[in-house]
N, CA, C and O atoms as a Maestro MAE file, in Angstrom:
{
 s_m_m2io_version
 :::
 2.0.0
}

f_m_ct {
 s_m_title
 :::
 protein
 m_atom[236] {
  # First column is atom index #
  i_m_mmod_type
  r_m_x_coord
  r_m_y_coord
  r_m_z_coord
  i_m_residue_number
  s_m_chain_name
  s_m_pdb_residue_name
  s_m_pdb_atom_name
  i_m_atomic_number
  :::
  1 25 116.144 91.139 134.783 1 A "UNK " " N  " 7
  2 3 115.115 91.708 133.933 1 A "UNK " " CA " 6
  3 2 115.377 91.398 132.463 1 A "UNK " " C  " 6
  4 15 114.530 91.507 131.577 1 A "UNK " " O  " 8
  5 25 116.273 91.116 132.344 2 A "UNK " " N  " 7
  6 3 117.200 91.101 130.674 2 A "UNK " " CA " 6
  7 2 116.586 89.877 130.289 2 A "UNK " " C  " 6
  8 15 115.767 89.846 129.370 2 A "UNK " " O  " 8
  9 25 116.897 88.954 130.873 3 A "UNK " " N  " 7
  10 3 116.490 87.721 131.106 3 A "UNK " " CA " 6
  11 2 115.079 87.481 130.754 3 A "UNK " " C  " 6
  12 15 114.679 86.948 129.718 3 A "UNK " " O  " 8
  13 25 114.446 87.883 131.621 4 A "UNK " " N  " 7
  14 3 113.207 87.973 131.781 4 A "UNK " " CA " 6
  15 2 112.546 88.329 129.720 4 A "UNK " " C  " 6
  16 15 112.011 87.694 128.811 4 A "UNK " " O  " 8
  17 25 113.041 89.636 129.970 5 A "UNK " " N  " 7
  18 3 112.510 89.921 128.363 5 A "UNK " " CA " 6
  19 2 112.758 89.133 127.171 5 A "UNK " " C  " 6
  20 15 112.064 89.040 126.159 5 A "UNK " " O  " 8
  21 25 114.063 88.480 127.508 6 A "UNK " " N  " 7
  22 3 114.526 87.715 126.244 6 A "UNK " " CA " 6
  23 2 114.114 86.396 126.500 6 A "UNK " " C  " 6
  24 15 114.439 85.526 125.692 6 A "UNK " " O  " 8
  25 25 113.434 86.099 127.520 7 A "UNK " " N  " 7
  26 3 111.923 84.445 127.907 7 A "UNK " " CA " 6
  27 2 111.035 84.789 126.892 7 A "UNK " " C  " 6
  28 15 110.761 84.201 125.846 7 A "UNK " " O  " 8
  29 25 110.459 86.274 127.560 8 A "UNK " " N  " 7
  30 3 109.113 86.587 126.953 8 A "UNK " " CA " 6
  31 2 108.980 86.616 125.120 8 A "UNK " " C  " 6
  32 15 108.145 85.935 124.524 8 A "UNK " " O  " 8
  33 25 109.816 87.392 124.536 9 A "UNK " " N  " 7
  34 3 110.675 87.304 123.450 9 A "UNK " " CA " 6
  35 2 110.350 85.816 122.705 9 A "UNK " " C  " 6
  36 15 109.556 85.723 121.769 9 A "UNK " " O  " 8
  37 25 110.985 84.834 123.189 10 A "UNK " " N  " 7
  38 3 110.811 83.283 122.699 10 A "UNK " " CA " 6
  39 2 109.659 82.921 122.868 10 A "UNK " " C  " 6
  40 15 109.203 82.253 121.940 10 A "UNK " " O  " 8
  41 25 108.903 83.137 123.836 11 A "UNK " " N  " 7
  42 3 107.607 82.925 124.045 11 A "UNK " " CA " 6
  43 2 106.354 83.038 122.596 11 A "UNK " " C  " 6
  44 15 105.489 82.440 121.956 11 A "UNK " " O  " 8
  45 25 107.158 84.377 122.775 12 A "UNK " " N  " 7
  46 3 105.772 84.684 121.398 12 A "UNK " " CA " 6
  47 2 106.124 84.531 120.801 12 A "UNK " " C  " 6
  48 15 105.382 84.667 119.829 12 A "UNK " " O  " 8
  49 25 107.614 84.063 120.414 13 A "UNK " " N  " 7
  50 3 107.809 83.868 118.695 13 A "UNK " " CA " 6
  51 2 107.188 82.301 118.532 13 A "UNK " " C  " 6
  52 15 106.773 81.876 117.454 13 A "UNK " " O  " 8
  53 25 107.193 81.581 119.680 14 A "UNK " " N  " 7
  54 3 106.695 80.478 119.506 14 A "UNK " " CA " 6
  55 2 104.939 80.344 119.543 14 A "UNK " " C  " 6
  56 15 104.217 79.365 119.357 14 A "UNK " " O  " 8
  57 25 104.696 81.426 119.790 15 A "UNK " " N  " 7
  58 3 103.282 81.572 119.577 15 A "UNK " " CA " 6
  59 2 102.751 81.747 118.346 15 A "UNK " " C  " 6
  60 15 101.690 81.381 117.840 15 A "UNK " " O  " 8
  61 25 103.887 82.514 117.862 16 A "UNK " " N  " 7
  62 3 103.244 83.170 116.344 16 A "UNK " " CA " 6
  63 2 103.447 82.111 115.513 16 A "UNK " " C  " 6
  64 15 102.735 82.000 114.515 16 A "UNK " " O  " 8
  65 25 104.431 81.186 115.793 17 A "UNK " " N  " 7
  66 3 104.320 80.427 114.549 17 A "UNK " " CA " 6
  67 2 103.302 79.665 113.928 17 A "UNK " " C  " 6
  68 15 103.559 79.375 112.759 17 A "UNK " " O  " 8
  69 25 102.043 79.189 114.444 18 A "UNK " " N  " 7
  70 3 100.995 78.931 113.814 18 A "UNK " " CA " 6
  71 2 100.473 79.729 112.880 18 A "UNK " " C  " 6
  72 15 100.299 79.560 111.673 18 A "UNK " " O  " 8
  73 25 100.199 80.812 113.748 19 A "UNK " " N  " 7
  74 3 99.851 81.940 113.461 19 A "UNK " " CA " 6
  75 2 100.421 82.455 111.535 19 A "UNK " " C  " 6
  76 15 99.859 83.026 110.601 19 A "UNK " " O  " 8
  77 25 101.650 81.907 111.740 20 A "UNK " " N  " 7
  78 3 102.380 82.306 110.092 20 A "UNK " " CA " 6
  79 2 101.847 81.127 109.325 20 A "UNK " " C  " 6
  80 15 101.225 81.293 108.276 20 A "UNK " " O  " 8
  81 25 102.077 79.967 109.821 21 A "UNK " " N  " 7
  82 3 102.211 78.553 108.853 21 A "UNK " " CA " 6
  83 2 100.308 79.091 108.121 21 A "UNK " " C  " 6
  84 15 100.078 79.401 106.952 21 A "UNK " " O  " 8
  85 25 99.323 79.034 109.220 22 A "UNK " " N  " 7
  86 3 97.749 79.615 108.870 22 A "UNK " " CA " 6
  87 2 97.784 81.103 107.473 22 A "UNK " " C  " 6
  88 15 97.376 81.142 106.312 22 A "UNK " " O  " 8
  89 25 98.379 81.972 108.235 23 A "UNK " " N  " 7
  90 3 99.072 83.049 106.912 23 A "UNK " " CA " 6
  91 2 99.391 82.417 105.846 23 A "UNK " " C  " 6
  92 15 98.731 82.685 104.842 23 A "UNK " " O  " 8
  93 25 100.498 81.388 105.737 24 A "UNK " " N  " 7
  94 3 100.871 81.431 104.463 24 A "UNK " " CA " 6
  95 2 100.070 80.347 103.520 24 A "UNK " " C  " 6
  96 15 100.048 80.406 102.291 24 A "UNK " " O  " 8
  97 25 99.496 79.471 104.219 25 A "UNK " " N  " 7
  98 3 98.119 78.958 104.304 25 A "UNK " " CA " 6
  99 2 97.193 79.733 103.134 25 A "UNK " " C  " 6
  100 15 96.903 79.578 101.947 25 A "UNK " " O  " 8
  101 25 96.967 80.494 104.030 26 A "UNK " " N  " 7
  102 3 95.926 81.281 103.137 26 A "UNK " " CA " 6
  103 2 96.293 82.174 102.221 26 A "UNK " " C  " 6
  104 15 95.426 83.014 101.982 26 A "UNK " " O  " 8
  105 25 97.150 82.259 101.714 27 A "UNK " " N  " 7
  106 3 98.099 83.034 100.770 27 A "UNK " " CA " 6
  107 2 97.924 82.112 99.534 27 A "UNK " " C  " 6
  108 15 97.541 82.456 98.415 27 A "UNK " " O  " 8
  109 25 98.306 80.776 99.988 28 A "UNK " " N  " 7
  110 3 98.696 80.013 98.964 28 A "UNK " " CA " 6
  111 2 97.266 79.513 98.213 28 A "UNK " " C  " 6
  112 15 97.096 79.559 96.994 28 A "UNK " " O  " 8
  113 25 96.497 79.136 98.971 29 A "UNK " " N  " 7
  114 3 94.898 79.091 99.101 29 A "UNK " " CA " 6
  115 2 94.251 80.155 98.021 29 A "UNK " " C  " 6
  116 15 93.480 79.837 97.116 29 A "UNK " " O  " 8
  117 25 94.764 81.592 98.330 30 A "UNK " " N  " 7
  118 3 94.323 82.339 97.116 30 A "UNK " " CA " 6
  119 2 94.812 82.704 96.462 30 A "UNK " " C  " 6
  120 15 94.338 83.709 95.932 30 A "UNK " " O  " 8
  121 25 96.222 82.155 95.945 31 A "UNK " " N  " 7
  122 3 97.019 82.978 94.654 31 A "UNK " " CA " 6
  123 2 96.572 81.584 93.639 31 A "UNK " " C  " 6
  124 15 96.399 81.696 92.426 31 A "UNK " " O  " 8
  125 25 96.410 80.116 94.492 32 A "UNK " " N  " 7
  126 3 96.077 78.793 93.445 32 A "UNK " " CA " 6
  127 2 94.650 79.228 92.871 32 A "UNK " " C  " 6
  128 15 94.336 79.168 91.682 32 A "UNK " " O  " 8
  129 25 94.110 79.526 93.569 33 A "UNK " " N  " 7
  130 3 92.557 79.902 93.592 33 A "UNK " " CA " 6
  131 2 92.138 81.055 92.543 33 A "UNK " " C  " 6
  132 15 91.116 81.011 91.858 33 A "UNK " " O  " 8
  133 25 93.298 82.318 92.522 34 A "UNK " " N  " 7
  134 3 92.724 83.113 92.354 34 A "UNK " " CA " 6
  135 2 91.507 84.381 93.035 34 A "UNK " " C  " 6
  136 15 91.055 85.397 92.508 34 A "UNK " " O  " 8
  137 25 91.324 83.918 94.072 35 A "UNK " " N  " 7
  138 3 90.405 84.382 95.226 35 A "UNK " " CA " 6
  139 2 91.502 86.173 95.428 35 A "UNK " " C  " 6
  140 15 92.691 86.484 95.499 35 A "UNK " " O  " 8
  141 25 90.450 86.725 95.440 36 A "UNK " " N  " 7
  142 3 90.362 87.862 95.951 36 A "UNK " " CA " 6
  143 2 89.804 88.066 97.899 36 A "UNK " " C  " 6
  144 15 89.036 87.443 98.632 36 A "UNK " " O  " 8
  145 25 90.672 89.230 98.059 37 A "UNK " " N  " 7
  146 3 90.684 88.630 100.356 37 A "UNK " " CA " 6
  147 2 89.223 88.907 100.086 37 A "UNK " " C  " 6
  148 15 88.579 88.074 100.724 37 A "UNK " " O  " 8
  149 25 88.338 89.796 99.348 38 A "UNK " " N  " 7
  150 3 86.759 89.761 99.714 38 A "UNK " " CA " 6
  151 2 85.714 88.529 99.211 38 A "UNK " " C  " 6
  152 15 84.541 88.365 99.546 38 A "UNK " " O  " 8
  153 25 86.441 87.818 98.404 39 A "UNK " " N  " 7
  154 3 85.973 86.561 98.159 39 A "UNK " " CA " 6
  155 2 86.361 85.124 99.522 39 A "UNK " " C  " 6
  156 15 85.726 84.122 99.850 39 A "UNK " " O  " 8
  157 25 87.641 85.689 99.970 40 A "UNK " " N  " 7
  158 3 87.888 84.579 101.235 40 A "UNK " " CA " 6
  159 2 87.161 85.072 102.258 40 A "UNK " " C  " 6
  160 15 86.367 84.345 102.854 40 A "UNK " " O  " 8
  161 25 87.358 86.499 102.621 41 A "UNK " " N  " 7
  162 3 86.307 86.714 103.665 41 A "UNK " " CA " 6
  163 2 84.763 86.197 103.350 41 A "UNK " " C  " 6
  164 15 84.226 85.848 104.401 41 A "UNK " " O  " 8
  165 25 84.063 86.080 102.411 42 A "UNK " " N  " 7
  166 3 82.868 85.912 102.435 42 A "UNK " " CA " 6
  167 2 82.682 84.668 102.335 42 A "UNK " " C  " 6
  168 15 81.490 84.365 102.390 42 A "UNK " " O  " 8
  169 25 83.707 83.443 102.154 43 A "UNK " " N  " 7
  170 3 83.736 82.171 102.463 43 A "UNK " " CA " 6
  171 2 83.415 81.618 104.048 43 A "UNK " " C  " 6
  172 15 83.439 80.482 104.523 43 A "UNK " " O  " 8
  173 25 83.054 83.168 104.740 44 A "UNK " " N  " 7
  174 3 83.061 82.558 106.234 44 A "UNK " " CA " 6
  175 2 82.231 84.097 106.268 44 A "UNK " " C  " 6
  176 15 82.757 85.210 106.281 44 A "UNK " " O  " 8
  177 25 80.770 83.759 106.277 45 A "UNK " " N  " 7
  178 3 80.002 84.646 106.958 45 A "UNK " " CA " 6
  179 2 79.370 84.859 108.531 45 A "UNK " " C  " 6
  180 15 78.817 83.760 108.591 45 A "UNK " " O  " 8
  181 25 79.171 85.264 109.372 46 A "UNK " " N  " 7
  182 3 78.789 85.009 110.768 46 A "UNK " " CA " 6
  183 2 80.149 84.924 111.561 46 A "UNK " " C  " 6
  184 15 80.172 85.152 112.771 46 A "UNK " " O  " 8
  185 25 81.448 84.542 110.748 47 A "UNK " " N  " 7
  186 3 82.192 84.230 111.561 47 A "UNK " " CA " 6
  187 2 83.545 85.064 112.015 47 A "UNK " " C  " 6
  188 15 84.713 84.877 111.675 47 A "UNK " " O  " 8
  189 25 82.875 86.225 113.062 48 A "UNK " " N  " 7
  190 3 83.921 87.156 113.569 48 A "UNK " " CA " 6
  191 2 85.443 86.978 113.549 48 A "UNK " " C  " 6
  192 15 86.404 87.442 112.937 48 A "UNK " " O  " 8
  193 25 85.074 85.630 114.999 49 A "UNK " " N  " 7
  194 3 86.399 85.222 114.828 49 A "UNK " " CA " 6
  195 2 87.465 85.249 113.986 49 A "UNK " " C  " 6
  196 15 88.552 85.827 113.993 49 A "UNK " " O  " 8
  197 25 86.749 84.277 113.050 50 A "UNK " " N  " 7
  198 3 88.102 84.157 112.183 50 A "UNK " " CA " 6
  199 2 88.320 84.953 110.745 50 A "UNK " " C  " 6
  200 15 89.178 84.854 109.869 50 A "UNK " " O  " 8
  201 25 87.155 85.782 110.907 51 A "UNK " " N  " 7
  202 3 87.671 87.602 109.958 51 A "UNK " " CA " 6
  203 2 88.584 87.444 110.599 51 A "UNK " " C  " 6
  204 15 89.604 86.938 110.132 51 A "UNK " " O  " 8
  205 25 88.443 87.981 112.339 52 A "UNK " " N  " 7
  206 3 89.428 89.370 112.837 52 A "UNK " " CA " 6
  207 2 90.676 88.404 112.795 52 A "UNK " " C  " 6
  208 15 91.795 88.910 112.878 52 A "UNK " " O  " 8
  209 25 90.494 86.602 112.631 53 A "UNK " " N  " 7
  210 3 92.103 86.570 112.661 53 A "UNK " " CA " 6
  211 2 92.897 86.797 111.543 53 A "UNK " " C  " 6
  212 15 94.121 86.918 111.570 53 A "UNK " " O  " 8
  213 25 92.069 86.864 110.400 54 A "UNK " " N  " 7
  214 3 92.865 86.871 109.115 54 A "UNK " " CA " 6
  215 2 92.826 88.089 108.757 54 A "UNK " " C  " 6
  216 15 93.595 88.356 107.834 54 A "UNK " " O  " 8
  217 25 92.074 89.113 109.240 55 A "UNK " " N  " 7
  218 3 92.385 90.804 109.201 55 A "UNK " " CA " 6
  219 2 94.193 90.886 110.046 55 A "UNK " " C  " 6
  220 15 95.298 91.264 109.655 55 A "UNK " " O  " 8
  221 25 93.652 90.307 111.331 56 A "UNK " " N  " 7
  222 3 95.166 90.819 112.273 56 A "UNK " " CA " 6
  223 2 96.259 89.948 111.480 56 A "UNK " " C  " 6
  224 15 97.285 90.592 111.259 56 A "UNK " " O  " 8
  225 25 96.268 88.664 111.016 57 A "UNK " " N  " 7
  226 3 97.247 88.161 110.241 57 A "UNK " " CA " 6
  227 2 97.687 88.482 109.194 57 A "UNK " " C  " 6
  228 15 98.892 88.540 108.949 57 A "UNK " " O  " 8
  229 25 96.794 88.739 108.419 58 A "UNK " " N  " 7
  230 3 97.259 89.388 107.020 58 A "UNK " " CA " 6
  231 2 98.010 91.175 106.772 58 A "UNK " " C  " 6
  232 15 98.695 91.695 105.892 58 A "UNK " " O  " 8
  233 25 97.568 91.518 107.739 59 A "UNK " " N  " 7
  234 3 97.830 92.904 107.811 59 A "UNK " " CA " 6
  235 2 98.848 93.316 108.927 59 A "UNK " " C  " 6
  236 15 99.150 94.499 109.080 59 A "UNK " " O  " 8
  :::
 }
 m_bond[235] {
  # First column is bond index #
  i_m_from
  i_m_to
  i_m_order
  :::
  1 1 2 1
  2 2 3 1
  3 3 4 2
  4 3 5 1
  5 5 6 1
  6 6 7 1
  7 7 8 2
  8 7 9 1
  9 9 10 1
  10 10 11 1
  11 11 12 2
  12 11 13 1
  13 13 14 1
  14 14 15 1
  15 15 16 2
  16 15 17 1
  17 17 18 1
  18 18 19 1
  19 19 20 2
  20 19 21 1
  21 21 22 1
  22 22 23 1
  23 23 24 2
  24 23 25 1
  25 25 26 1
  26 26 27 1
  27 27 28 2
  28 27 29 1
  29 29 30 1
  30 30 31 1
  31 31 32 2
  32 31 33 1
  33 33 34 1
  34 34 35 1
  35 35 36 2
  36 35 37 1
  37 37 38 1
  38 38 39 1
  39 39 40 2
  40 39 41 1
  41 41 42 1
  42 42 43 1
  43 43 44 2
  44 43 45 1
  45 45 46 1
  46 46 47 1
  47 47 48 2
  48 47 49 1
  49 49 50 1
  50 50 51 1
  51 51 52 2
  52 51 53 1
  53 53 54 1
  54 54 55 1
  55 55 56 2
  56 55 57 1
  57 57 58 1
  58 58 59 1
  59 59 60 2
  60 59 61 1
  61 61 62 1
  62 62 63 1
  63 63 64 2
  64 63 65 1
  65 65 66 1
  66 66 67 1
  67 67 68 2
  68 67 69 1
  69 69 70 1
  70 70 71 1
  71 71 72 2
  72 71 73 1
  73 73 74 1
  74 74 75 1
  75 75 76 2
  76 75 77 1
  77 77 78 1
  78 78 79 1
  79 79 80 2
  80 79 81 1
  81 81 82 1
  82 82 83 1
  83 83 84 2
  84 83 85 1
  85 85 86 1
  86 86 87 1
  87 87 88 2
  88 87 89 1
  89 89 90 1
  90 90 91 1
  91 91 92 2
  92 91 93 1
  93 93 94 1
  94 94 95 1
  95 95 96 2
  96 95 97 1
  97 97 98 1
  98 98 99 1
  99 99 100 2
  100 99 101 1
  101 101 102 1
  102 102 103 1
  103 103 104 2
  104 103 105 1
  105 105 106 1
  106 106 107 1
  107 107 108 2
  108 107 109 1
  109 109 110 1
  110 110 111 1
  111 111 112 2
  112 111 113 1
  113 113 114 1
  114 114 115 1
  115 115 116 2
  116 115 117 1
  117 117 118 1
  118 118 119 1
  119 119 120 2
  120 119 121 1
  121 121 122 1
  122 122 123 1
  123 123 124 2
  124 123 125 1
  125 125 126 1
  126 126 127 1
  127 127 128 2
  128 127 129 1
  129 129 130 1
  130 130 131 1
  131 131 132 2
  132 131 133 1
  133 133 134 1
  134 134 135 1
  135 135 136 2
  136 135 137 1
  137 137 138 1
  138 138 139 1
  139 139 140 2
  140 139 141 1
  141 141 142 1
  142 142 143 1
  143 143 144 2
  144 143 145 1
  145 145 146 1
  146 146 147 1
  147 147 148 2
  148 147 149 1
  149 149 150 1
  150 150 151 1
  151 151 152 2
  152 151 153 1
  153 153 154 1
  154 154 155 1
  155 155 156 2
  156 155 157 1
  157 157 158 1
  158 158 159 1
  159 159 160 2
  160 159 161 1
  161 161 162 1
  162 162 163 1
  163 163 164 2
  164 163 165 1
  165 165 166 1
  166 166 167 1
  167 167 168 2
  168 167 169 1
  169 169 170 1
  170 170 171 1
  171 171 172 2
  172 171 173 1
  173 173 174 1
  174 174 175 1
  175 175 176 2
  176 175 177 1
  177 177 178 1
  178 178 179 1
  179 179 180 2
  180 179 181 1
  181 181 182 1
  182 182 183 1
  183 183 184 2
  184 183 185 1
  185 185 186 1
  186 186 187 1
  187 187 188 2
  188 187 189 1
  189 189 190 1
  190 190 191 1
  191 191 192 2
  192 191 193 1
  193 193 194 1
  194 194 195 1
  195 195 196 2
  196 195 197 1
  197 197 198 1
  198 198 199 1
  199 199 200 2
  200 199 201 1
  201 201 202 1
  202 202 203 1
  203 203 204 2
  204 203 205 1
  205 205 206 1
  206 206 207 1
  207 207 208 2
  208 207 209 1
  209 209 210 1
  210 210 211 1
  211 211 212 2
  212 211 213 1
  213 213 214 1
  214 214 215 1
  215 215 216 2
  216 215 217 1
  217 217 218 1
  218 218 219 1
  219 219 220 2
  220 219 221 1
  221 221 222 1
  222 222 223 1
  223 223 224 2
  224 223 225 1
  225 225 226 1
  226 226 227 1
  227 227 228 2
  228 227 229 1
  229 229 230 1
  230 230 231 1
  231 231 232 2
  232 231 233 1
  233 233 234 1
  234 234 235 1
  235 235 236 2
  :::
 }
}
């Protein structure tokens, strides 16, 4: 079982890493910019998706 958890463990850390490189992405995106997150969110209207990913990423 130990085992098992410490697979699953690597698993997602290898998942998340997009997940960060996209984060810091968009970090860098608005400190060059100056952009405020309600100015990046509204750079993408209609598009749920990728609010809720940069809500769940950023936060």
């Amino acid at each position: 079982m130990e085992m098992k958890l410490f697979l699953l463990q690597r698993l997602t850390a290898m998942i998340m890493v997009p997940f960060i490189f996209v984060h810091i992405g968009v970090i860098m995106y608005a400190v060059r910019g100056g952009l405020s997150a309600e100015e990046i969110l509204g750079a993408y209207p209609g598009q749920r998706v990728w609010i809720a990913f940069l809500c769940l990423v950023c936060h």
